[in-house]
N, C-alpha and C positions, 0 to 999 in steps of 0.2 A: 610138102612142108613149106616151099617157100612161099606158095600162093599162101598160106597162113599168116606168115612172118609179114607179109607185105599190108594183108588185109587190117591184121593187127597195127601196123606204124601209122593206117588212114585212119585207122578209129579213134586211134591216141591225138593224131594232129587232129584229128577234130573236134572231138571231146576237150582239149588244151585249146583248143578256138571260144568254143562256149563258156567253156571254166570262164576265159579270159573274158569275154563280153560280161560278163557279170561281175567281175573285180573291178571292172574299166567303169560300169554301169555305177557300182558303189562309189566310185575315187569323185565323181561330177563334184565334190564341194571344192573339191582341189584341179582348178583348170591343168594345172603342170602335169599333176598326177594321171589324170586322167587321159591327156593327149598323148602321153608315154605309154601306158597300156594301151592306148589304140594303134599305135605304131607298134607296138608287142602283138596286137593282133593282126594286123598287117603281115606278119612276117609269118605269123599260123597261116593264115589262108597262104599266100604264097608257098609255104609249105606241105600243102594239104594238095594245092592244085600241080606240086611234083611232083607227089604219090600220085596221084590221077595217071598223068604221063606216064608214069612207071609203071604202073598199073595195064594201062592200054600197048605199052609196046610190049609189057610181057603177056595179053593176049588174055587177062585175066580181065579185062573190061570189054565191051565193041565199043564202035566209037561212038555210034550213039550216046550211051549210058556215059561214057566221058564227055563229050559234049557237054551233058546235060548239067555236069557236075561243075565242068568248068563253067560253064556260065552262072551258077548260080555260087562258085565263090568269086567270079568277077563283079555280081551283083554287091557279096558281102563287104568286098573291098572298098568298092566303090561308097556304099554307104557310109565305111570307116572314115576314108579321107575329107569326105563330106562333114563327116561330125567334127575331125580331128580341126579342119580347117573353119571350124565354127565352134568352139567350145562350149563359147557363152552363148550361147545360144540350147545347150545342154546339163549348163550347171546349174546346180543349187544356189537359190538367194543369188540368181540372176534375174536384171528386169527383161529377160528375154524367155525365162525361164516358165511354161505353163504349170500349173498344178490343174488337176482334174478336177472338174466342175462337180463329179459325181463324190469326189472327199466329203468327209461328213466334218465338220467345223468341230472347234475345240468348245466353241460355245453352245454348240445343238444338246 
């Protein structure tokens, strides 16, 4: 039962990872707003890469497969602090800001 209980609290921290990357993704008109939920997700992945931990010394990962995971929410993290530390560079009706070439104009 407990290897349930555990697998279940990684799916939730992760799924609240995601969730979060797309409220944070919405907030970009609001710099404040938005570097707030990236530092909210920050604390998902840090809590995601506990359950890892926890996960591997209860024998319910190898280390492999933890490995693999840590690294790939060190990846997530790392691209967080990147965006957090660059806002404008991700907001809306920013001159920093791309729109996709491929949008179809309000005038087409």
């Amino acid at each position: 039962m407990r290897r349930d209980e555990d697998a279940h609290k990684r799916e939730r921290s992760d799924m609240r990872m995601r969730g979060g990357n797309t409220k944070a993704w919405r907030k970009r008109r609001y710099p404040a707003a938005f570097v707030s939920k990236l530092n909210d997700l920050e604390n998902e992945a840090s809590e995601t890469q506990t359950w890892i931990e926890i996960a591997l010394r209860c024998g319910y990962l190898t280390e492999e497969t933890a490995l693999e995971l840590d690294s790939r929410c060190e990846e997530v993290l790392s691209q967080l602090v990147i965006m957090a530390s660059h806002p404008e560079k991700w907001a809306i009706n920013s001159p920093h800001h791309r729109v996709s070439s491929s949008r179809i104009s309000p005038n087409d």
